[in-house]
C-alpha positions in Angstrom: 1.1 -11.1 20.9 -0.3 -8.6 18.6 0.7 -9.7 14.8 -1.4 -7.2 12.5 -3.2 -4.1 12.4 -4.3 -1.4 9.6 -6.1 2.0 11.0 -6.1 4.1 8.3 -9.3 3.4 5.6 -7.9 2.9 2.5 -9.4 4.8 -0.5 -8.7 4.7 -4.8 -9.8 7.2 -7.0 -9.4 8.0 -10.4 -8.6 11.3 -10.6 -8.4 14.0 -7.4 -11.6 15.6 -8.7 -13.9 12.3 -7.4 -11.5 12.6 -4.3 -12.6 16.2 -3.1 -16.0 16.0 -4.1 -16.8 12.5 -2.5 -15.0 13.9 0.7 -16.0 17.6 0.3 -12.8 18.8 0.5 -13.1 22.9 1.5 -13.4 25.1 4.7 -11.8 23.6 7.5 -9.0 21.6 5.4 -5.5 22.9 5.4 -4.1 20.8 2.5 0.1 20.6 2.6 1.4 20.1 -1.4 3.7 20.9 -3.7 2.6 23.8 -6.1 3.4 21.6 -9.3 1.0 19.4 -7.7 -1.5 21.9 -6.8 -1.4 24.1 -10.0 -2.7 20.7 -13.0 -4.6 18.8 -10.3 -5.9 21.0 -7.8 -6.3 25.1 -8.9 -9.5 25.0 -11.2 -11.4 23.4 -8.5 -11.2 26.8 -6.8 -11.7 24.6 -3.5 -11.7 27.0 -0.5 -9.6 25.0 1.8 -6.2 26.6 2.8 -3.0 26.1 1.0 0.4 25.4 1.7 3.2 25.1 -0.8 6.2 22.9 1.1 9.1 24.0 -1.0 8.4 27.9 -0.2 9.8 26.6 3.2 12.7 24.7 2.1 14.0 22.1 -0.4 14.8 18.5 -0.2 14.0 16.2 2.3 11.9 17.1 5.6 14.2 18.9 8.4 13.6 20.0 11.8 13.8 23.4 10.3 11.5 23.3 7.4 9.3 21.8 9.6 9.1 24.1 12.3 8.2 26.8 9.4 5.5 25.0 8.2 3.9 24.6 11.7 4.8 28.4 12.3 2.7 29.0 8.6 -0.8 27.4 9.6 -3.5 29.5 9.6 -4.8 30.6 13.0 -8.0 29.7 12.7 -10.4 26.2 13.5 -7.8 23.6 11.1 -9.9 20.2 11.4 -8.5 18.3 9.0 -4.9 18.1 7.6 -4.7 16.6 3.8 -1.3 16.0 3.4 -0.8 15.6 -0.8 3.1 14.3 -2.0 6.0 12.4 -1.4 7.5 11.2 1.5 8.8 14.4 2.8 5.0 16.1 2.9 3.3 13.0 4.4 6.1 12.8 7.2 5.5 16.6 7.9 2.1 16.5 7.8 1.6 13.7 10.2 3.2 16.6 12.6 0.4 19.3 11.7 -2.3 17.3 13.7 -0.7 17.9 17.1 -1.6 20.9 19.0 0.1 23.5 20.6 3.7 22.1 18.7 6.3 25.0 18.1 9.5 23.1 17.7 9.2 19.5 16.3 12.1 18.4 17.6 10.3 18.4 21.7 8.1 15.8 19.3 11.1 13.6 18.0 12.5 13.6 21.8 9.3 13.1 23.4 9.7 16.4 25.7 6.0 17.1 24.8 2.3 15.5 25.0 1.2 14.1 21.8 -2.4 15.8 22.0 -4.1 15.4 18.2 -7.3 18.1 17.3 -7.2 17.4 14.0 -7.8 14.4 11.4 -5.5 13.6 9.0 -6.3 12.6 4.9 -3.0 11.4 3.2 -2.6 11.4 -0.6 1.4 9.2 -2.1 2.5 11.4 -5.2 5.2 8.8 -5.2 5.3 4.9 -5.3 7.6 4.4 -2.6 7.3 5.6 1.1 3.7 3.8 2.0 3.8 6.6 4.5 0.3 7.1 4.3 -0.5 3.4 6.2 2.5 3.9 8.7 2.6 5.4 11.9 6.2 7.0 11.5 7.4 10.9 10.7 11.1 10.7 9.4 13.4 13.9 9.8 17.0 15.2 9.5 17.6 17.0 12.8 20.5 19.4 11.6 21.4 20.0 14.6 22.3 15.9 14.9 23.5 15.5 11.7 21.1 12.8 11.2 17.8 11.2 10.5 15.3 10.8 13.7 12.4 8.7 13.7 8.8 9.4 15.8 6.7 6.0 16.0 3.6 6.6 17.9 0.0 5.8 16.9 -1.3 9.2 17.1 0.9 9.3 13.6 -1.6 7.4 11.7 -3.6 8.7 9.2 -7.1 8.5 9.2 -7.6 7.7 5.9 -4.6 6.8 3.5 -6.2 7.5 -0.6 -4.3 5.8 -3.6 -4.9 8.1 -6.6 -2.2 6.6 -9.6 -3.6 9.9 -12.0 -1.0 11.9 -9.5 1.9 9.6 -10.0 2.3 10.9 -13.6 4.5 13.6 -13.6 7.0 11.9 -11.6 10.7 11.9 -13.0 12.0 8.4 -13.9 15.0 8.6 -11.5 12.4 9.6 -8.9 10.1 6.9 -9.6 12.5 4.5 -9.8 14.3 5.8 -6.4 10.9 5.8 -4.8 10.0 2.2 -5.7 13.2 0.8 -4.7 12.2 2.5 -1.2 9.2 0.0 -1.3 10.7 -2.8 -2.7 13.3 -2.3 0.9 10.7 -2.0 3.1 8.8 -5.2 1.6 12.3 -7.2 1.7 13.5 -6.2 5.1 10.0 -6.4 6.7 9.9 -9.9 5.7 13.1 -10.9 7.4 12.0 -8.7 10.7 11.8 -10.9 13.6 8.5 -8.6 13.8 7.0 -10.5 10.9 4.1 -12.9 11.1 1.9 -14.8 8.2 0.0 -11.7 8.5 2.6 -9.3 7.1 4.2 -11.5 4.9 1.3 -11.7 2.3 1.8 -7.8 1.6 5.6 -8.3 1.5 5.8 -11.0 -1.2 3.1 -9.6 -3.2 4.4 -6.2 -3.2 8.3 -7.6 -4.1 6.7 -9.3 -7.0 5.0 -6.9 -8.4 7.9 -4.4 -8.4 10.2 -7.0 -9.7 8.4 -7.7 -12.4 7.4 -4.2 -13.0 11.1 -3.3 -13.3 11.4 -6.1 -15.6 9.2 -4.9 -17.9 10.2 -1.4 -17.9 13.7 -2.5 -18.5 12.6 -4.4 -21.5 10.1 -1.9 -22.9 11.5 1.3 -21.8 11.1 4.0 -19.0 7.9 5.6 -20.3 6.8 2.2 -20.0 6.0 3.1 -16.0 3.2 5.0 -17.0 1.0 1.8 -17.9 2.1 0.5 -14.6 0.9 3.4 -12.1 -1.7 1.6 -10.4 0.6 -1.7 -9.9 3.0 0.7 -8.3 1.0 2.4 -5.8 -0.7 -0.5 -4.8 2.9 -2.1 -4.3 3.8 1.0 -2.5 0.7 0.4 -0.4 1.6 -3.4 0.5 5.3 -2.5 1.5 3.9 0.3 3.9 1.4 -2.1 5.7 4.1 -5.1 6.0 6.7 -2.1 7.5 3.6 -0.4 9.4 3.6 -3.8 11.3 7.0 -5.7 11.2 9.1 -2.6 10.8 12.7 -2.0 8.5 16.0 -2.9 10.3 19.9 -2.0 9.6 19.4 -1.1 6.1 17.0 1.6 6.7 19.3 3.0 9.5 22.8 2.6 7.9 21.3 5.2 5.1 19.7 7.7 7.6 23.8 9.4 8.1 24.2 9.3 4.4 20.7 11.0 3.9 21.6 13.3 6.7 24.6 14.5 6.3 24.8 14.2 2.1 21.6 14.4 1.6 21.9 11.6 -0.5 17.4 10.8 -1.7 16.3 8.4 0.5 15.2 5.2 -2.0 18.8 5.5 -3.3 20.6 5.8 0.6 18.9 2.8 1.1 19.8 1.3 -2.4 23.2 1.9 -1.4 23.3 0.1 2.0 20.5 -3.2 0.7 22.6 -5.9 -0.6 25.9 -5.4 1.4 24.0 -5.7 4.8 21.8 -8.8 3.1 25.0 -10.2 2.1 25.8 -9.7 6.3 22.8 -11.6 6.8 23.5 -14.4 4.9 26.6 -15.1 6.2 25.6 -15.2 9.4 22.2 -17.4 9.2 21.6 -18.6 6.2 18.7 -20.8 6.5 16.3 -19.2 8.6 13.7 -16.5 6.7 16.6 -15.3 4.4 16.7 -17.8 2.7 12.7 -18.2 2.0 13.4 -14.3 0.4 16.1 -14.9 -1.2 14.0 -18.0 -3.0 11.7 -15.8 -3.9 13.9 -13.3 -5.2 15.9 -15.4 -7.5 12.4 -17.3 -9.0 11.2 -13.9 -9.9 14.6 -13.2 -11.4 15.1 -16.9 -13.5 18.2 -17.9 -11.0 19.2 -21.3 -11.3 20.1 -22.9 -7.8 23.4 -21.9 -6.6 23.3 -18.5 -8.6 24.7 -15.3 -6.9 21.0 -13.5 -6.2 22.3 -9.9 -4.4 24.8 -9.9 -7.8 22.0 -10.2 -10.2 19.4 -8.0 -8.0 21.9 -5.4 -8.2 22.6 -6.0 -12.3 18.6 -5.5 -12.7 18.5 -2.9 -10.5 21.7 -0.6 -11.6 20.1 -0.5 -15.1 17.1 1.8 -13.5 19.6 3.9 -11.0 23.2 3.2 -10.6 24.7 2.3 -7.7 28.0 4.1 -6.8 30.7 3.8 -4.2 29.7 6.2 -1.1 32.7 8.0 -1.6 31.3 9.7 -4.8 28.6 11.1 -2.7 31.7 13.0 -0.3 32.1 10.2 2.0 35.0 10.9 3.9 36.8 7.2 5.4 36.8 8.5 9.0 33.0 8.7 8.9 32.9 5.0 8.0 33.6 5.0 12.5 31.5 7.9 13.0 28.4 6.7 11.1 28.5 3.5 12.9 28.3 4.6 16.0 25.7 7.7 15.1 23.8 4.4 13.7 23.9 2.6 17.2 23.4 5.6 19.2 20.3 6.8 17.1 18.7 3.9 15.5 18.2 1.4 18.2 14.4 1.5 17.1 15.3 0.0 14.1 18.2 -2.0 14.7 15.8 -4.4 17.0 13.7 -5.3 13.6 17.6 -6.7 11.9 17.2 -10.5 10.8 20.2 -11.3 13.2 22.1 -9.1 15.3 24.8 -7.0 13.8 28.1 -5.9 15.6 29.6 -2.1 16.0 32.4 -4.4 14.0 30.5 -6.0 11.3 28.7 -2.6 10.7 31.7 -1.1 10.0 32.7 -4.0 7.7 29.5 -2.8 5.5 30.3 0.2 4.9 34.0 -0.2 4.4 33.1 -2.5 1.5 30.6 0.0 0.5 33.4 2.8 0.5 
């Protein structure tokens, strides 16, 4: 049984200056970005790689469409290395640039094609929550689904996965904070993951604690206070994206993907939404196996006395950084409570085999009804 690995080399930097020089970033490199990444942090290096800017191709999280634009964008010429530079919804579409001969992604998603990679792959987080860069997993809405699809396959991984906080900067507080709640998921529910071993549990506890406490702090000392706490972050991030690399994310993860696909609703807080209902589901239904090890942890981090409610108090720390609110504020309609349970079981199986216990088409629909 195989209970760990890590491919990509993992790289810190200061600034993205050391980064291009130490890897000589230029001719050959198509870098995918953001241009209000590119223009402080990139544009007087004058590097003479090709660009390209993601939101000229569409806004918002990564679709089937944007994507297939992107790929349809590349420069005909030798690529040999993609450098994929931003959030979650550049790293999962440039994990898709490295394949060739791809003109519609979706052949990818369904496995209609060959995965054959010519092309390395460099991967730069702009945001402290997807630990994309260690996984081997491209995310996308497929519009014409109406929901999220998922491609696991180890051609996905990145060669090397760089940490650079300096980039983390400009990053909105509800961003941030809907970012790192991303990571604080992944740590929590690859913990629980029948998946886990002693291996991926180290990176999970250590990237919940420092989250936890990071949140803590900022809570106490105020949202700018994030910007002493960049590099805590990122390596966080980090940690979350090698325990999920390995154990994998379960029903929370895929109870969010119909929310994010069809209302668009930002990932971190889809997945905010669905976390402590479906823990509470958990509980209830095996309370003393590796549940309740997190939930110790959580509430020692938090000051709980024994016996104290630690979903209600995890939810009180974390709705004064980004509110939760009933889905039905987000257009929820009731008869898609149904219809998003069985999308959910028709689409998600490969993540509904990492849930702590089983769940029911039933019990399912119990979470989001209380949810609603």
């Amino acid at each position: 049984m195989k209970n760990f690995q890590l491919v990509p080399q993992i790289h810190t930097f200061n600034n993205f200056k050391d980064f291009a020089d130490e890897f000589k970033i230029g001719e050959g490199d198509l870098i995918l970005t953001q241009e209000f990444i590119y223009e402080p942090f990139m544009k007087y290096l004058n590097l003479k790689a090709d660009f390209i800017f993601q939101e000229k191709y569409g806004v918002g999280e990564p679709s089937d469409e944007m994507i297939n634009k992107i790929i349809a964008a590349m420069p005909n010429k030798k690529i040999k290395r993609i450098v994929g530079i931003g959030g979650g919804t550049v790293i999962d579409i440039s994990k898709l640039m490295v394949f060739k001969d791809v003109k519609d992604c979706l052949n990818l998603f369904e496995k209609k094609v060959p995965f054959i990679r010519d092309k390395e792959l460099i991967i730069i987080p702009t945001t402290c929550g997807t630990g994309s860069e260690v996984t081997n997993i491209s995310i996308a809405e497929i519009k014409s689904k109406h929901t999220k699809m998922g491609l696991a396959t180890d051609e996905l991984f990145a060669n090397h996965a760089v940490l650079i906080p300096e980039l983390i900067k400009g990053l909105p507080f509800k961003f941030f904070v809907a970012s790192s709640i991303d990571a604080l998921i992944h740590a929590i529910e690859s913990f629980v993951s029948p998946k886990a071993s002693v291996y991926t549990e180290i990176f999970s506890v250590r990237a919940i604690e420092m989250i936890m406490k990071g949140y803590m702090e900022i809570i106490e000392k105020g949202e700018d206070y994030r910007q002493n706490l960049l590099k805590e972050f990122s390596t966080a991030s980090n940690y979350a994206g090698i325990a999920f690399a390995n154990a994998g994310v379960g029903a929370v993860h895929a109870m969010s993907y119909p929310l994010g696909g069809v209302y668009h609703v930002a990932h971190g807080e889809a997945n905010y939404e669905l976390f402590t209902e479906v823990f509470k589901m958990y509980s209830k239904k095996n309370p003393n196996g590796k549940i309740k090890e997190i939930n110790t942890l959580l509430s020692n981090i938090l000051g709980l006395s024994h016996g104290e409610d630690v979903y209600k108090e995890i939810e009180n720390v974390l709705n004064k950084l980004l509110m939760k609110k009933p889905l039905k504020e987000f257009g929820m309609k009731v008869e898609e409570i149904e219809l998003f349970t069985d999308s959910v079981i028709e689409t998600q199986q490969r993540l509904l085999v990492n849930n702590y216990v089983e769940l029911s088409r039933e019990e399912m629909i119990e979470i989001y009804t209380n949810l609603y």
